[in-house]
N, C-alpha and C positions, 0 to 999 in steps of 0.2 A: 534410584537415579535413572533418568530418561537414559533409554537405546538412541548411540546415536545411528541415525539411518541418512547415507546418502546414496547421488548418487552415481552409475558406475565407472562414467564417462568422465574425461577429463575436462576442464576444472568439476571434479563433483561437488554436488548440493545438496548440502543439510537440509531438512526438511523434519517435522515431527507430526505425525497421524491419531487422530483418537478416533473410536465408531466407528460402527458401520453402514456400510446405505449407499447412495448417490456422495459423488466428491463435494466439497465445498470446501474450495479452496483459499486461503490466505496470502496476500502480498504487501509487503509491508511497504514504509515510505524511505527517505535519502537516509535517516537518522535512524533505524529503526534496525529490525532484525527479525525475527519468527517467533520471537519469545514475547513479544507485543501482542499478541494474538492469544497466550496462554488461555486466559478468560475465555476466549470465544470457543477454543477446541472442547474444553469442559463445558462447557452447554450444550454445543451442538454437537457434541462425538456423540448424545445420546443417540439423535436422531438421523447422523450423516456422517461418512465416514470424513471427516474436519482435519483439515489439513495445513500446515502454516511452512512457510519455505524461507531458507536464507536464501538471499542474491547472492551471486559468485562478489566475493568481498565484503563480505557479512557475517558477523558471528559466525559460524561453526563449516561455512562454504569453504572450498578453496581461491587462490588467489585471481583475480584480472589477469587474461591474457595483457600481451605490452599494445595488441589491436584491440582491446575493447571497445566497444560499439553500443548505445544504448539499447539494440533491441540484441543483443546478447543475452542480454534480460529475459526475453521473450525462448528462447531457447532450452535456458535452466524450466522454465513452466513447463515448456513442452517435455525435456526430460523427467521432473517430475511424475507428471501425468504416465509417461509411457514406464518408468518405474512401479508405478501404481497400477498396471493395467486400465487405467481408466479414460473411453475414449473421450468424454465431457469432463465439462466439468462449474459448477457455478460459482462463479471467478467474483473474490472481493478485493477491492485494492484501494489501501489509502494513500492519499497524497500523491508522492512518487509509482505506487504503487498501481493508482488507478490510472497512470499512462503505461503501466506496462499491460495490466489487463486491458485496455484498449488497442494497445500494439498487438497483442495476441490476436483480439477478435480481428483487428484489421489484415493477419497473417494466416492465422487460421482459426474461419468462424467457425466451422465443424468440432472443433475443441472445448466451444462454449455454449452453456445452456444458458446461461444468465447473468450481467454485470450486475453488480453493486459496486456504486465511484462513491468513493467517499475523500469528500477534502479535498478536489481535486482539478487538474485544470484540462480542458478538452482536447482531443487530440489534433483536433484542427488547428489550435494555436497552442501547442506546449512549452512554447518558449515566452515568458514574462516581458511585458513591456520595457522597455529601455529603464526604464524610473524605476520602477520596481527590483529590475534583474538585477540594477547594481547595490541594490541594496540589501537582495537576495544573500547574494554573492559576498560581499562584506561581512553580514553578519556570521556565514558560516567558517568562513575560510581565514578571515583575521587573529579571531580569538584559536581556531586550532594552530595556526602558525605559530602564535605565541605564544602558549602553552598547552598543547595538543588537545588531547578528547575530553579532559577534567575540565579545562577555560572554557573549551564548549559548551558542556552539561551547563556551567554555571552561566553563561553571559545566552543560551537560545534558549533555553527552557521554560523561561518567563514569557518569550517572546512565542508558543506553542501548544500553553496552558490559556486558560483561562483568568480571568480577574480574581477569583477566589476560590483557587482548586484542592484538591482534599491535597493530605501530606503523601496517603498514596498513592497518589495518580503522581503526583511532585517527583517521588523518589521513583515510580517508573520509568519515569522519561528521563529523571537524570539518570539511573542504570542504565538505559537504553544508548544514549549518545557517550557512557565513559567504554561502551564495546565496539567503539568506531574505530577502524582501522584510516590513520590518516592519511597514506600512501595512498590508498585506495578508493576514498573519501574524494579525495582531489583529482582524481580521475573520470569518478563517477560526476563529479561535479561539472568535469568541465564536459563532457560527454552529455549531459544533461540540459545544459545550457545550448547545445547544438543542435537539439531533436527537430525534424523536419518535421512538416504535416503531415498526417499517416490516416487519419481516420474523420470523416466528417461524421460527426454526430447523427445527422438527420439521415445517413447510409445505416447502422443501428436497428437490428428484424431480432434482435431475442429481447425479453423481459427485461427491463434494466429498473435497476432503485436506485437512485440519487442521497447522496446525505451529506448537509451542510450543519455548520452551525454558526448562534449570532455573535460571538464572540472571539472565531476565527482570523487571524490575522494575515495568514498566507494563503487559507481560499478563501474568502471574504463570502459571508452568505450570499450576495447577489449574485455570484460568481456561480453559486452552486447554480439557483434559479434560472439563470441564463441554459445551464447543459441541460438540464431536466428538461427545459421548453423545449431546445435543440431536438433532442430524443423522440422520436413518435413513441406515444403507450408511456411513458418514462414516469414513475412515480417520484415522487417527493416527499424529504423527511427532514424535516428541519428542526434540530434538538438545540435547546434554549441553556444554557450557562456551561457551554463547555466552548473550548481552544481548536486548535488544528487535529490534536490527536484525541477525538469523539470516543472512540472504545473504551481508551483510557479514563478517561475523566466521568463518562458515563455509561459505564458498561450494559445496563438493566435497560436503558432507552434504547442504546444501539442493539442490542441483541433484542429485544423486541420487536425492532422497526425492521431486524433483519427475519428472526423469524417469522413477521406476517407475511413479509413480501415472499420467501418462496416456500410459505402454505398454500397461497394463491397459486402457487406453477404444481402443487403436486397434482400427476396425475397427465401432464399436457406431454 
């Protein structure tokens, strides 16, 4: 059974570490938790000390202060990090995840060696269009009113997947959403839905990887295209039959696209 390691400061953060080397660190999305990320630690703990974090309200963290703030977020990383001794670090973040590693670089760029956004929307506009937001909002928040984190699993998960996703990737993401804290959920939510502009893309001086896919429903591949462009230098990875959550659904493509991109940065 995994150690759990948080950390020391109040609210502390779960977090779980494999390998060693340079950080490469993991941030998951609204729905998600550090255990999303399982696959990636095991590949890359060969070569990096690989790292995946709960958000304070997340699996194995402790609870939201009653001021919670979205770049609170940005704080658990930072503790992380100074838990870990490690002054960098090359920050992955899906979805939700890739605004908060954007808040960090916009906070503190000295903490990052290199983005990879996956899934994700820019920070210059991280709040979804009126048409969108509300229908953002609805699907998440209806079905948990109704019948908490289980009606979630069942009625988003289709909607995060792909058209024809394996059973494991299926039961991932329904485990993933039955560990949601709905108090918490709803917080983060609405918190979420408020985030100002924090970072213009084209401001962006480390290595950055981009990764969309065409079958994503909440970052829509153009959506990806548009921040890659945004980005000077910004690579591009576009994986073909997967949903919003890409790791999952295609682990072998994602960790590939992730380990070329920072074999090109060894050594810089």
């Amino acid at each position: 059974m995994e150690e759990l390691k948080r950390t020391a400061l109040h609210p502390r953060v779960a977090y779980s570490e494999n390998g060693k080397g340079e950080t490469l660190l993991f941030l998951h999305g609204i729905g998600g938790n550090r255990h999303n990320w399982d696959q990636e630690l095991r590949y890359f703990g060969k070569a990096y000390r690989a790292v995946a974090v709960d958000l304070r309200g997340y699996g194995d963290s402790e609870a939201l202060n009653e001021d919670f703030e979205f770049t609170d977020f940005v704080t658990d990383v930072v503790r992380v990090l100074d838990t870990l001794g490690a002054q960098r670090a090359h920050v992955v973040g899906l979805s939700m995840g890739g605004l908060v590693a954007q808040a960090l670089y916009s906070r503190a760029p000295e903490r990052v060696a290199s983005l990879s956004l996956v899934a994700c929307r820019a920070a210059d506009e991280p709040v979804l269009p009126p048409a969108r937001r509300d229908a953002f909002i609805r699907d998440r928040l209806d079905p948990l009113r109704a019948g908490g984190a289980e009606a979630l699993a069942v009625s988003l998960a289709p909607k995060l997947l792909s058209s024809a996703p394996s059973a494991q990737a299926r039961e991932q993401v329904m485990a993933s959403l039955r560990k949601i804290r709905p108090d918490a959920y709803f917080k983060i939510m609405e918190a979420r839905m408020q985030i100002p502009p924090m970072l213009d893309p084209a401001s962006i001086r480390v290595p950055t990887l981009v990764v969309g896919a065409d079958e994503d429903q909440v970052a829509p591949l153009e959506q990806m295209r548009a921040l890659a462009a945004a980005i000077p230098g910004a690579r591009l990875k576009e994986v073909s039959g997967a949903g919003h959550l890409i790791n999952l659904e295609k682990p072998q493509e994602f960790q590939f696209a992730l380990e070329d991109f920072l074999t090109t940065l060894k050594g810089q």
